[in-house]
MIDOKOL-34883 format. One record per atom (N, C-alpha, C): atom name; x, y, z. Coordinates in steps of 0.2 Angstrom, whole numbers. Each point is the difference from the previous one (the first is absolute). Layout:
R_a_x_y_z
R_CA_X_Y_Z
...
***
This chain:
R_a_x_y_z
R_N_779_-157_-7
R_CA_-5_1_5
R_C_1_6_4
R_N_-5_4_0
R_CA_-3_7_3
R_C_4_-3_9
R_N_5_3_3
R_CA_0_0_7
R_C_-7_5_3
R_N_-1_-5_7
R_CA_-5_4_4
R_C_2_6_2
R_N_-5_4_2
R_CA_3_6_-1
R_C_-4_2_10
R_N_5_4_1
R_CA_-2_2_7
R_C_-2_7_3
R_N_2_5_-5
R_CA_-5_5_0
R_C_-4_2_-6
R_N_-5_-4_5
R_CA_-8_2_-4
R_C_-6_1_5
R_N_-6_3_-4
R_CA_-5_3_3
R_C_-1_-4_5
R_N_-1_3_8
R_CA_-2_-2_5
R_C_-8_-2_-2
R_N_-4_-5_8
R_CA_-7_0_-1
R_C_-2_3_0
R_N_-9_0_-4
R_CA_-4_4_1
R_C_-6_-1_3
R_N_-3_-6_-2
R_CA_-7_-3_4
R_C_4_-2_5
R_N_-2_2_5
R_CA_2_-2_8
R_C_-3_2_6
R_N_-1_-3_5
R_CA_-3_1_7
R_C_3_-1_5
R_N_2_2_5
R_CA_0_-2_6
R_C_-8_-3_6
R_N_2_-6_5
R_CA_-4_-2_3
R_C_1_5_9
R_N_-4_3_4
R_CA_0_2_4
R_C_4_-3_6
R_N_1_3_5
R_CA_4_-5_4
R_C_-2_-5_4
R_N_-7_4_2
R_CA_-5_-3_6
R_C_-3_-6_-5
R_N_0_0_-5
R_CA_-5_-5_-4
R_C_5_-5_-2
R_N_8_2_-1
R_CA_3_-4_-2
R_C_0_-7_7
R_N_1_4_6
R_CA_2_-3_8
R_C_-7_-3_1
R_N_-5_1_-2
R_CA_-5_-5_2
R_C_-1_-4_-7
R_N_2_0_-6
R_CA_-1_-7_-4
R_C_6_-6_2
R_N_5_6_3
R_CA_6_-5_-2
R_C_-2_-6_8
R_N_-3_3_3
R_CA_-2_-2_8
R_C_-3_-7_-1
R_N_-6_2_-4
R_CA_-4_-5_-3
R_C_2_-6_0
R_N_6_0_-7
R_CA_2_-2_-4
R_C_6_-6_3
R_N_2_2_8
R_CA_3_-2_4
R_C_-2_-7_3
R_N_-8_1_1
R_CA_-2_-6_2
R_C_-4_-6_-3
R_N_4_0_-8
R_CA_-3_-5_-4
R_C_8_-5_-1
R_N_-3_-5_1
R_CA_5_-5_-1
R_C_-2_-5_-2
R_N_1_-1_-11
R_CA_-3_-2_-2
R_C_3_-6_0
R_N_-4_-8_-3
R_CA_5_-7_0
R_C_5_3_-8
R_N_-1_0_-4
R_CA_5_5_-7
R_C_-2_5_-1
R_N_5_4_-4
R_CA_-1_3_-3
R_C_-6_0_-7
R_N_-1_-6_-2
R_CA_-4_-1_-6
R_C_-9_-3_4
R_N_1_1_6
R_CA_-9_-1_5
R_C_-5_3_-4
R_N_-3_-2_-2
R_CA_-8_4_-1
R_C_-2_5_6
R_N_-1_-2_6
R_CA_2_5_6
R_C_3_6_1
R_N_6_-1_-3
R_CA_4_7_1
R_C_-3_5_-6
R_N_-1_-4_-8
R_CA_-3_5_-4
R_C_-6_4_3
R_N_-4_-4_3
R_CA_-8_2_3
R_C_2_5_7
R_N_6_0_3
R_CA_1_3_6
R_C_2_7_-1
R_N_3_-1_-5
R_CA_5_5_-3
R_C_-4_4_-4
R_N_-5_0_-4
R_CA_-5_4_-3
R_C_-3_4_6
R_N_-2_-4_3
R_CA_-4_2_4
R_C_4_6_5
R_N_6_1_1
R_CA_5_5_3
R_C_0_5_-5
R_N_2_-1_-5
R_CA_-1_5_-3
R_C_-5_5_-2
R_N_-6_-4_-1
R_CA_-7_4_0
R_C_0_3_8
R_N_3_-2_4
R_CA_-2_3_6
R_C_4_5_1
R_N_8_2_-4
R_CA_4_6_3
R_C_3_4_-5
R_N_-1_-4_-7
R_CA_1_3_-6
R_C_-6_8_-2
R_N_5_6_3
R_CA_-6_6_-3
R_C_-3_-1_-7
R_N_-7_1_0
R_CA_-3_0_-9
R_C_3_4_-2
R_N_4_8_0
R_CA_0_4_-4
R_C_10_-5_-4
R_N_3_-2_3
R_CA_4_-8_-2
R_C_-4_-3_-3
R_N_-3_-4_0
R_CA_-4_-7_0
R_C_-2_4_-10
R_N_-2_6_0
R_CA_-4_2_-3
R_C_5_1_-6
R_N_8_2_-1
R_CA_7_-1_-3
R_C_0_-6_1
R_N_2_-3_1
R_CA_2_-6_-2
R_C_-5_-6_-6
R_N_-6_3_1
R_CA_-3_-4_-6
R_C_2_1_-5
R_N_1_5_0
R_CA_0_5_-6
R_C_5_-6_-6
R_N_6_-3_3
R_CA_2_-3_-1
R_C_-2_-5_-8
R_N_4_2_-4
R_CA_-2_-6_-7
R_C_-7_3_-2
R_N_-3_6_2
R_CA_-9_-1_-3
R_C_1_8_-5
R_N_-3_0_-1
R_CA_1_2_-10
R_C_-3_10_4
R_N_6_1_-4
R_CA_3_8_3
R_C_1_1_7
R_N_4_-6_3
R_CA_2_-1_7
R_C_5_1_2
R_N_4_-5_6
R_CA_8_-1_-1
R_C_4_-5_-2
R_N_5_1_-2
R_CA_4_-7_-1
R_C_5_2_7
R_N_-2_2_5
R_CA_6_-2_5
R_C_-2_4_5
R_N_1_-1_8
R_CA_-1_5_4
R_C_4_-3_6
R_N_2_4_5
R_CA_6_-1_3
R_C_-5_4_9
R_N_2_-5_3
R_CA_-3_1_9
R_C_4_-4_4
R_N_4_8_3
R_CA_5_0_6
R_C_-4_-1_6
R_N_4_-1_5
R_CA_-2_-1_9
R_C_-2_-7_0
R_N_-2_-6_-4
R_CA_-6_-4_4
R_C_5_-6_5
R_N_-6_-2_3
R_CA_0_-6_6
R_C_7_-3_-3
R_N_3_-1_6
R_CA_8_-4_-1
R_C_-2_-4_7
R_N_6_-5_-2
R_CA_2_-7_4
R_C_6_4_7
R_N_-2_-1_6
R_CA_5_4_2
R_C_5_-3_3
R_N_1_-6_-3
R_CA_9_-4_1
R_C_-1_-4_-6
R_N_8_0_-3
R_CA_-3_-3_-6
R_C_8_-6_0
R_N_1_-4_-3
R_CA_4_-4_1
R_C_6_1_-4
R_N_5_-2_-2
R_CA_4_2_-4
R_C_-2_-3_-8
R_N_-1_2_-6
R_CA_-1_2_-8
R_C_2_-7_-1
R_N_-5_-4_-2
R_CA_1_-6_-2
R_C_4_-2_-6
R_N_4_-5_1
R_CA_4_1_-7
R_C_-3_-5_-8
R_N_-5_-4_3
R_CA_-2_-4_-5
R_C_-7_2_-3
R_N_-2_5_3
R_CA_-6_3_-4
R_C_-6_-3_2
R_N_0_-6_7
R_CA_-6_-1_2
R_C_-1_4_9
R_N_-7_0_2
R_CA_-1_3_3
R_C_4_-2_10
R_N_4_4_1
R_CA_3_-5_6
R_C_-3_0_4
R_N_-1_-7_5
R_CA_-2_-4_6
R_C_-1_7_4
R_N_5_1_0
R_CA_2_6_6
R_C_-4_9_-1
R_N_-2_-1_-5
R_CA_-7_7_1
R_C_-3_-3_3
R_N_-1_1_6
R_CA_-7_-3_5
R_C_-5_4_0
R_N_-2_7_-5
R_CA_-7_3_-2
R_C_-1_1_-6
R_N_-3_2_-2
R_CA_-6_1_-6
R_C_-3_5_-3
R_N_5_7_2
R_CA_-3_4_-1
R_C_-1_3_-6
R_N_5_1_-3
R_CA_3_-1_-8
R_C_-5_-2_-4
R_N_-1_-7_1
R_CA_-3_-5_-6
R_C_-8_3_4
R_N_-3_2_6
R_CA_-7_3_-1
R_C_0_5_-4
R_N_5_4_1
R_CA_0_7_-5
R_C_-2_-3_-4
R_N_4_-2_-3
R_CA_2_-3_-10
R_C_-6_0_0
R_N_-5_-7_3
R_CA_-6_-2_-3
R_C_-5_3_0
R_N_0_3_5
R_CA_-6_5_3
R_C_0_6_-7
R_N_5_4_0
R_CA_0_5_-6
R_C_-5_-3_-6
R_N_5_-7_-2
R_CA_-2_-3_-6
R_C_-7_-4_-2
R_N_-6_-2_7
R_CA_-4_-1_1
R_C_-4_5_1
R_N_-1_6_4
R_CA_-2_6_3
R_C_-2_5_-6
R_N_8_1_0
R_CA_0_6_-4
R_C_1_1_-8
R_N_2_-5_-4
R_CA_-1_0_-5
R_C_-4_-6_-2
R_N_-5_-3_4
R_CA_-4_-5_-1
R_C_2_-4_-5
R_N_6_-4_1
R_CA_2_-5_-5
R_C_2_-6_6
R_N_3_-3_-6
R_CA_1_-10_3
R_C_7_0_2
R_N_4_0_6
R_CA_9_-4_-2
R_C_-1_-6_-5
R_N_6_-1_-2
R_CA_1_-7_-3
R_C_7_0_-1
R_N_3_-7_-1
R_CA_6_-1_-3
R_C_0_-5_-2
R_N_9_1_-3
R_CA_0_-9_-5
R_C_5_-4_2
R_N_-2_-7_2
R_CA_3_-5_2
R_C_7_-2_-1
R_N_1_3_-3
R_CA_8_-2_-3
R_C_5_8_1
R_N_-4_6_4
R_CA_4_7_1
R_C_1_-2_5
R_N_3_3_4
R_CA_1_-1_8
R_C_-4_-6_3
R_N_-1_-6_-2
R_CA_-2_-5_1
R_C_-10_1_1
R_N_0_4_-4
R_CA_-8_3_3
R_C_-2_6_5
R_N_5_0_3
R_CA_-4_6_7
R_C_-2_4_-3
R_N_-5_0_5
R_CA_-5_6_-2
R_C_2_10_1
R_N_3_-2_6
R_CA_6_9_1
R_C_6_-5_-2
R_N_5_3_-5
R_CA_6_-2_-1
R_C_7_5_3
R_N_5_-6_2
R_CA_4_6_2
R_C_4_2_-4
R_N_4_8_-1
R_CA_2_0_-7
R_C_6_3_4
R_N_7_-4_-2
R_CA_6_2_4
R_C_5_-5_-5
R_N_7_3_-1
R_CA_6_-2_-3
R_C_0_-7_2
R_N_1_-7_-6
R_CA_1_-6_3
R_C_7_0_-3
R_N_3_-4_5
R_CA_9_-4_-3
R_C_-1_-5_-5
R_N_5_3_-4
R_CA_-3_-5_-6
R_C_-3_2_-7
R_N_-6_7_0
R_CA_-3_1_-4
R_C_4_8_0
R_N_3_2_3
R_CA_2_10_0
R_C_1_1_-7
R_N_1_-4_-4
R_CA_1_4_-7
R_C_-6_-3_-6
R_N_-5_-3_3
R_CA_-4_-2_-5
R_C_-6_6_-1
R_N_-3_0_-5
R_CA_-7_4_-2
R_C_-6_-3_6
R_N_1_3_4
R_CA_-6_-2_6
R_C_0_4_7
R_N_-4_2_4
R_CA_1_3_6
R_C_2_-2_5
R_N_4_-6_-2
R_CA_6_-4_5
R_C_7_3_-2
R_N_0_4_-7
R_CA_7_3_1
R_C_2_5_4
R_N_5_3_0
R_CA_4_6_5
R_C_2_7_-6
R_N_-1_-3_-9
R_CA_2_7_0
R_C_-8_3_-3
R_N_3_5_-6
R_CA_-6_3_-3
R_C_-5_-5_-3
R_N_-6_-2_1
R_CA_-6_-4_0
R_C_-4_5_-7
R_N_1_0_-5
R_CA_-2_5_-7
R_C_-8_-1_-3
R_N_-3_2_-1
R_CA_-4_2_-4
R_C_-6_-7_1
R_N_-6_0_0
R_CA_-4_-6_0
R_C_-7_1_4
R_N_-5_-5_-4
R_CA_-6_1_3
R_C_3_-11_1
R_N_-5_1_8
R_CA_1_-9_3
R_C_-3_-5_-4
R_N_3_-3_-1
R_CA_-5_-8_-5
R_C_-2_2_-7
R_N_4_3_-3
R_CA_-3_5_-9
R_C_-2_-6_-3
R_N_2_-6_1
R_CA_0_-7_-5
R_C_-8_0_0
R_N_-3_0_6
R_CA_-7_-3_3
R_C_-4_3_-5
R_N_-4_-3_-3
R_CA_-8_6_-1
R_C_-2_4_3
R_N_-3_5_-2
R_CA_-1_5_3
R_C_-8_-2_6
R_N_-4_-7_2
R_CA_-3_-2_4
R_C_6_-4_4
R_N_4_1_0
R_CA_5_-7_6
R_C_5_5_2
R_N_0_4_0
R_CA_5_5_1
R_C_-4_5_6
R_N_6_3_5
R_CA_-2_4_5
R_C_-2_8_1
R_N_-5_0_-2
R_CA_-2_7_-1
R_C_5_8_3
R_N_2_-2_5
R_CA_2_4_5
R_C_3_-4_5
R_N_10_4_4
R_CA_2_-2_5
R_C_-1_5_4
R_N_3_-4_5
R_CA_-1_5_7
R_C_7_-1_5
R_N_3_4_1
R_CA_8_-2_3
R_C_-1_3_7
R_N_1_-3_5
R_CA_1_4_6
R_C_8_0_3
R_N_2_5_3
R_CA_7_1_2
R_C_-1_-2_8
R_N_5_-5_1
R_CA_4_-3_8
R_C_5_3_0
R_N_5_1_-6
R_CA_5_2_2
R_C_3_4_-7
R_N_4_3_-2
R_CA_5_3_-3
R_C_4_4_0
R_N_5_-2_4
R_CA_6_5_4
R_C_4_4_-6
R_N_1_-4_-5
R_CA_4_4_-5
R_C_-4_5_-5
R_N_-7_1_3
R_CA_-1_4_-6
R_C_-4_-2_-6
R_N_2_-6_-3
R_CA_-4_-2_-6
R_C_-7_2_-3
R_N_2_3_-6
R_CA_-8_4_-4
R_C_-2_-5_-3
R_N_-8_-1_0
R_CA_-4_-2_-3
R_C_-1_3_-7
R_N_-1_0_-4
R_CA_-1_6_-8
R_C_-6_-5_-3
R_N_-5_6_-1
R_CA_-3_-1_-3
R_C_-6_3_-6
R_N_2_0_-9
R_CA_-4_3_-2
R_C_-4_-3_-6
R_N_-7_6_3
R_CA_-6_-2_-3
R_C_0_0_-8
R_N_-6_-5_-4
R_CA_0_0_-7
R_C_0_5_-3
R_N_-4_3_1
R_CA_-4_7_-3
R_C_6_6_-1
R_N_3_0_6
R_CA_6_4_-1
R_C_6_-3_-3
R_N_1_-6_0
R_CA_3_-3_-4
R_C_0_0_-8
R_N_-6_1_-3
R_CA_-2_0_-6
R_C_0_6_0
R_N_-2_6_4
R_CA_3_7_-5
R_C_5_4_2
R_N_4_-7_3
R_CA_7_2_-2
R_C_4_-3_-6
R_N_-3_-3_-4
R_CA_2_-6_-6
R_C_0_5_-7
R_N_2_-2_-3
R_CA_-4_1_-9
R_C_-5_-5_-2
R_N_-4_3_-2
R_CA_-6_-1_-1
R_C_-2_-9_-3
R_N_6_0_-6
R_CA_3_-6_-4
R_C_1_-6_3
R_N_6_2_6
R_CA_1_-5_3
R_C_-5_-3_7
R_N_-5_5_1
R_CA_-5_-1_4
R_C_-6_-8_-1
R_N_-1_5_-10
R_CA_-3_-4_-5
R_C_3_-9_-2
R_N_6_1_1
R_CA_3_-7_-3
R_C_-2_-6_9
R_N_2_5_5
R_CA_-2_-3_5
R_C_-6_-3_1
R_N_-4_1_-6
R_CA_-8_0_6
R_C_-1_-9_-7
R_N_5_-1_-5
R_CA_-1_-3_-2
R_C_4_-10_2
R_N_-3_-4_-3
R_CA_3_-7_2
R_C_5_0_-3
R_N_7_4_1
R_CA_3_0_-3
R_C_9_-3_7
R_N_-2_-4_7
R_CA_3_-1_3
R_C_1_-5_5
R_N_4_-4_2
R_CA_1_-3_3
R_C_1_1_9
R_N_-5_-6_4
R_CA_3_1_7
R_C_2_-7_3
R_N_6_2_5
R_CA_3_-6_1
R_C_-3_0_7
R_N_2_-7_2
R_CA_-3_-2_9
R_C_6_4_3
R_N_-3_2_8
R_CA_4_3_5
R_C_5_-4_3
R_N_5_6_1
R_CA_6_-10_5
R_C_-3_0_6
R_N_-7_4_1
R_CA_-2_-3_8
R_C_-4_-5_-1
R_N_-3_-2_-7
R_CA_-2_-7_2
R_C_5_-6_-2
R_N_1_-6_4
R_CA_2_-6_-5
R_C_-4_-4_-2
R_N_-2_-1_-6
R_CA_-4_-3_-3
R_C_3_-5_-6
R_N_-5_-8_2
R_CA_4_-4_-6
R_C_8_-3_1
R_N_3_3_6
R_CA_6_-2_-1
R_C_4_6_-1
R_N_-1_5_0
R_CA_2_7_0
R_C_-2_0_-9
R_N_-5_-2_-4
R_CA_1_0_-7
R_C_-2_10_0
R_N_6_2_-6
R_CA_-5_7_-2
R_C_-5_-3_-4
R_N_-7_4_0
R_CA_-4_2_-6
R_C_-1_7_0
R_N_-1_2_-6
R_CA_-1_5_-1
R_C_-9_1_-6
R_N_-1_5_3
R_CA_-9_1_-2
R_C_-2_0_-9
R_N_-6_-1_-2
R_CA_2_2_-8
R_C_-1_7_-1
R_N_1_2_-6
R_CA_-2_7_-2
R_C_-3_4_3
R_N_1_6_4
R_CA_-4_4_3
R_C_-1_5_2
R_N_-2_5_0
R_CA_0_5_1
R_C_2_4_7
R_N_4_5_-1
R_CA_4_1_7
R_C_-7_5_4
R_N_-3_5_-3
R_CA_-6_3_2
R_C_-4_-1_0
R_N_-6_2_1
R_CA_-9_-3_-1
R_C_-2_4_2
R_N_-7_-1_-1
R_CA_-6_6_4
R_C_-3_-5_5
R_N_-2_3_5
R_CA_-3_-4_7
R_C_-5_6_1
R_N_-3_-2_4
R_CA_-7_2_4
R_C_1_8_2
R_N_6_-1_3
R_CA_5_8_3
R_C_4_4_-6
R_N_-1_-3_-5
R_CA_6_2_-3
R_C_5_-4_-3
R_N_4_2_-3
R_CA_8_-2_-3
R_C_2_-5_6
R_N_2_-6_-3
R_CA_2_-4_6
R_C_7_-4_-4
R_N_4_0_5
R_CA_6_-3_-3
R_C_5_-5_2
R_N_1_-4_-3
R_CA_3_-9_3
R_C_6_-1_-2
R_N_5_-1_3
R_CA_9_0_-4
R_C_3_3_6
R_N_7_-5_2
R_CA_5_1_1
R_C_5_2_-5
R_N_2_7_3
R_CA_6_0_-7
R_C_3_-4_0
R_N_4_-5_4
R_CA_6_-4_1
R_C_-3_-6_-2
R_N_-4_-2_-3
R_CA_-6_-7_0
R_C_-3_2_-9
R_N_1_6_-1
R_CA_-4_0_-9
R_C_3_-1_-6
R_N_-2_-2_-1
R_CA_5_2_-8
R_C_-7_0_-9
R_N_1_4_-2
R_CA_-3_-1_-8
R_C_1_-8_-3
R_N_-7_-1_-1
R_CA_-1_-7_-4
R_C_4_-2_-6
R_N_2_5_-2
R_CA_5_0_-6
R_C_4_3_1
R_N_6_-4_1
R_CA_6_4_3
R_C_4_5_-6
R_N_-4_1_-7
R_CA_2_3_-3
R_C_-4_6_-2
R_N_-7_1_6
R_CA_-4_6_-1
R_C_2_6_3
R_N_3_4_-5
R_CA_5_6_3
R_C_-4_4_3
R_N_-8_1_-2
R_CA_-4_6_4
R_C_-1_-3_6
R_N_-1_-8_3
R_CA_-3_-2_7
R_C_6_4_4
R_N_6_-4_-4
R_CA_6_3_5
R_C_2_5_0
R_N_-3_5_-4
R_CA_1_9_2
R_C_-5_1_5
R_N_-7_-4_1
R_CA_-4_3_5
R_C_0_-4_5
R_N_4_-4_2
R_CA_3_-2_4
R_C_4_5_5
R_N_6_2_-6
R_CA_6_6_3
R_C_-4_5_3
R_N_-9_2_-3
R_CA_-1_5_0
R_C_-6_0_7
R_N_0_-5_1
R_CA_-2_-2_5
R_C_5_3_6
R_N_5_-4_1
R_CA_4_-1_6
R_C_2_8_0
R_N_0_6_-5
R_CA_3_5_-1
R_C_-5_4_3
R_N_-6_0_1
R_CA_-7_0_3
R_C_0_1_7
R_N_4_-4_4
R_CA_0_-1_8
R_C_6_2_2
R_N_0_8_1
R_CA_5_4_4
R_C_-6_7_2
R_N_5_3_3
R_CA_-8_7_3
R_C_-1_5_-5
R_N_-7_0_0
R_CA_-5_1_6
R_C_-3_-8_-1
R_N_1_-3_-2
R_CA_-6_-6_0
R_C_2_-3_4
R_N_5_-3_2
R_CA_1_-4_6
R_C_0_5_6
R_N_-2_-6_5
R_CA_-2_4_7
R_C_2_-2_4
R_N_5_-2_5
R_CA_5_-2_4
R_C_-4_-1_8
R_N_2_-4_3
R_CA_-5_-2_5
R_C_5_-3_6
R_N_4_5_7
R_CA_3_-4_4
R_C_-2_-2_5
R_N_-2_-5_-1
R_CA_-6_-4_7
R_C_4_-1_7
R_N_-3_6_5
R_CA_2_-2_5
R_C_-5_-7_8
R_N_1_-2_4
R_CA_-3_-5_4
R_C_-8_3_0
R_N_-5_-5_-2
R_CA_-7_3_0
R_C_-1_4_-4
R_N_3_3_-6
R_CA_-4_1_-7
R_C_-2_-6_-2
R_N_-3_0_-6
R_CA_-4_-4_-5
R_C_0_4_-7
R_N_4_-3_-4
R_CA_-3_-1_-6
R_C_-3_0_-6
R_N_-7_1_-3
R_CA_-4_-4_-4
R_C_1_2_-6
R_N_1_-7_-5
R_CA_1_4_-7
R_C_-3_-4_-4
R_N_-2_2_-6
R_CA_-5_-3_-6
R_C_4_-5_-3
R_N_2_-7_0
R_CA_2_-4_-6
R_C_-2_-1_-5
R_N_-5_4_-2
R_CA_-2_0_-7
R_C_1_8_-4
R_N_-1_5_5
R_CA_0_7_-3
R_C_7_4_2
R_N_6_-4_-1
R_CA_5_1_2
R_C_8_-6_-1
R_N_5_3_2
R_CA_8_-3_0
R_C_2_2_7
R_N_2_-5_4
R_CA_3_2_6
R_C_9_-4_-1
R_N_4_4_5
R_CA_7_-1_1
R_C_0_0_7
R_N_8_-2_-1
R_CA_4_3_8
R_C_6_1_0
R_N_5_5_3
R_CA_8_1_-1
R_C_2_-6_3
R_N_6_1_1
R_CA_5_-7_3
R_C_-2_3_8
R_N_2_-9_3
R_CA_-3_1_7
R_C_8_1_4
R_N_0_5_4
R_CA_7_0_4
R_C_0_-1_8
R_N_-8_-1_1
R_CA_2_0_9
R_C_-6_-6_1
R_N_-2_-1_4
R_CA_-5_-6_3
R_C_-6_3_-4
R_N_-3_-5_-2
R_CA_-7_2_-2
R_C_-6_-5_0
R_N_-4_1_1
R_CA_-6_-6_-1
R_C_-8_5_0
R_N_0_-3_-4
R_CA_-9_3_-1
R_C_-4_-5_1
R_N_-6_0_-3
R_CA_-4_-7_-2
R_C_-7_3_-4
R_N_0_-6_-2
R_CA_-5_3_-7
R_C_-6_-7_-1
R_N_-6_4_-3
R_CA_-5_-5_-1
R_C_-3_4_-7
R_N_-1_-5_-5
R_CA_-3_0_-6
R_C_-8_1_3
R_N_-4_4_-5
R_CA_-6_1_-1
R_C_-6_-1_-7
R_N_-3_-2_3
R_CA_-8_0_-9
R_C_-3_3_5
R_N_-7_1_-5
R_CA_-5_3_3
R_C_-4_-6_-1
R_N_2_-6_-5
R_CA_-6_-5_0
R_C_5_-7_-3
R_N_-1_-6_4
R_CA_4_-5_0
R_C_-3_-8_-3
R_N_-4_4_-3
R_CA_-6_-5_-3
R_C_3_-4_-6
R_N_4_5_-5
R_CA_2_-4_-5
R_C_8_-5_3
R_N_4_2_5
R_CA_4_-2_1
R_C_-2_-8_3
R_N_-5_2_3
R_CA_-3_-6_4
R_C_-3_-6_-5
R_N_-3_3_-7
R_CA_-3_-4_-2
R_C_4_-4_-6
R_N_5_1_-2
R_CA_8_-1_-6
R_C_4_-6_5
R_N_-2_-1_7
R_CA_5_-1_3
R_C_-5_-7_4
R_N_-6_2_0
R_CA_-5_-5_2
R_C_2_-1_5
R_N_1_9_5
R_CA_0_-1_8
R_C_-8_2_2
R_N_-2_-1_5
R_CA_-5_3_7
R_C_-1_5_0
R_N_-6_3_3
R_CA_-1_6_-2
R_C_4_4_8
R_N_4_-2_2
R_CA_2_3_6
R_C_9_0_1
R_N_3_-3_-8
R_CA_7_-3_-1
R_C_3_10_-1
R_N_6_0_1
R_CA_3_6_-2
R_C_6_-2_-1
R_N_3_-6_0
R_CA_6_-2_-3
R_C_0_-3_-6
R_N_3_1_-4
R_CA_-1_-4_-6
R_C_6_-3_-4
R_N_0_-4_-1
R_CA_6_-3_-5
R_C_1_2_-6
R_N_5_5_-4
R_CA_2_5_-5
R_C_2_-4_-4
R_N_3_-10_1
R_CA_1_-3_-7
R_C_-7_-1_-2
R_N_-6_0_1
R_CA_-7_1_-2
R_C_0_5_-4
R_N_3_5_-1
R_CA_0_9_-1
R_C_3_2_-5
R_N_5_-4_-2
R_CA_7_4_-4
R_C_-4_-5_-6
R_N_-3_-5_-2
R_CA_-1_-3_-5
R_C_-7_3_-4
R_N_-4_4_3
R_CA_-6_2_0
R_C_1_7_-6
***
């Protein structure tokens, strides 16, 4: 296994929020007290703040997002923050004791506003929430999930799902990271012409297996693992790519090419191609889950983020699952069998 690496290419797609714009969203945002986090109200409030303080020449980046000759990622320092926040929850739900909301308007507001997509989540990930919070739990620090404490390696979220049940795009917002901890993230496109060409070609074929994430328990904690399939694809944007390194393996544990493109893969993601990301309080974020692999180094000082998954359309998730046209939780043992 390739170690994370920590000198690599700083960001590129990036903005800053002005200060006077940041002081009156966040003002806004002060006087919304939703009944949860998952209110229909809050998503409707929270849009509607961001149309209202979100500059268009912003607004007008951040589409770009996932759409074909676009971005797969873009990073926006300064915004609206909480201004007390409670001490870093240790069970990874959202505590009693945030008595605002500023954060999770961000989150939604971007997600609605500005990349004109749907939140959603799955009921068996952090119990559903719709902003999740993403911080070391006792217990998990050494398993493959964003509940551990050290190097978090290579992965696009939910690679088992089809490519209609899976979350287009995450969005991370920083509360806290006192130690520093980089995000890394690098896009397909450069990913692939860092490869040999061979090993690019055996990827794009069914020639692999994907196993369930340890953040879901499902079945009783049973593994499954996906059939045949191909680690690459073409998407609407492009090259689109699905696998956890620590989750894949060759459908035939004796296919010595998957496993060379495999190696050749993981040999792929050091610099230039990965992009290192240290989120300070009120950055954000956005990165492609389909046109892309993200990481994280080990965590050494307090940290907590929070993060909501995105589609641009939640129709087929709704209808596999024979939820409402208004549900954005959905049940992933529904999902993994599909």
């Amino acid at each position: 296994m390739i170690a994370l690496v920590q000198r690599v290419e700083r960001i590129n797609h990036s903005s800053n929020l002005s200060d006077i714009t940041r002081k009156q969203w966040e003002q806004s945002a002060l006087s919304i007290s939703p009944e949860s986090p998952d209110s229909s109200s809050l998503l409707t409030d929270a849009r509607e703040l961001a149309q209202n303080y979100l500059p268009e020449e912003i607004k007008e980046q951040i589409v770009r997002v996932n759409q074909p000759k676009g971005l797969t990622h873009f990073y926006l320092k300064g915004l609206p923050k909480d201004p007390q926040l409670p001490a870093t929850p240790s069970g990874g739900k959202r505590p009693a004791s945030k008595l605002t909301w500023v954060s999770e308007i961000v989150i939604l507001g971007i997600i609605a506003y500005a990349l004109g997509a749907e939140p959603f989540s799955y009921l068996e990930q952090k119990q559903g929430d719709l902003v999740q919070n993403i911080v070391p739990i006792k217990g998990l620090e050494t398993t493959n999930s964003n509940a551990n404490t050290g190097n978090f390696s290579w992965h696009s979220d939910d690679a088992l799902f089809m490519h209609f049940f899976r979350a287009e795009g995450i969005i991370l917002y920083c509360l806290r990271n006192q130690g520093g901890t980089a995000t890394l993230f690098a896009p397909i496109d450069e990913i692939i012409a860092a490869m040999n060409s061979l090993d690019v070609e055996v990827l794009r074929q069914p020639r692999f297996r994907v196993r369930t994430p340890e953040s879901f328990k499902l079945y009783g904690g049973k593994v499954i693992y996906s059939e045949p399939r191909p680690i690459i694809t073409e998407g609407s944007a492009g090259a689109e790519i699905a696998l956890a390194t620590y989750n894949v393996q060759p459908a035939d544990p004796h296919d010595e090419e998957a496993i060379m493109a495999l190696w050749g893969l993981r040999s792929a993601l050091r610099p230039p191609v990965v992009k290192s990301f240290v989120l300070q309080p009120g950055d954000i974020l956005i990165i492609s889950n389909v046109r892309g692999l993200h990481a994280r180094s080990s965590i050494t000082g307090d940290r907590w983020l929070q993060r909501s998954y995105f589609r641009k359309d939640l129709s087929d998730l709704r209808r596999v699952t024979n939820s409402n046209g208004t549900c954005r939780v959905f049940s992933s043992e529904e999902l993994f069998l599909l």
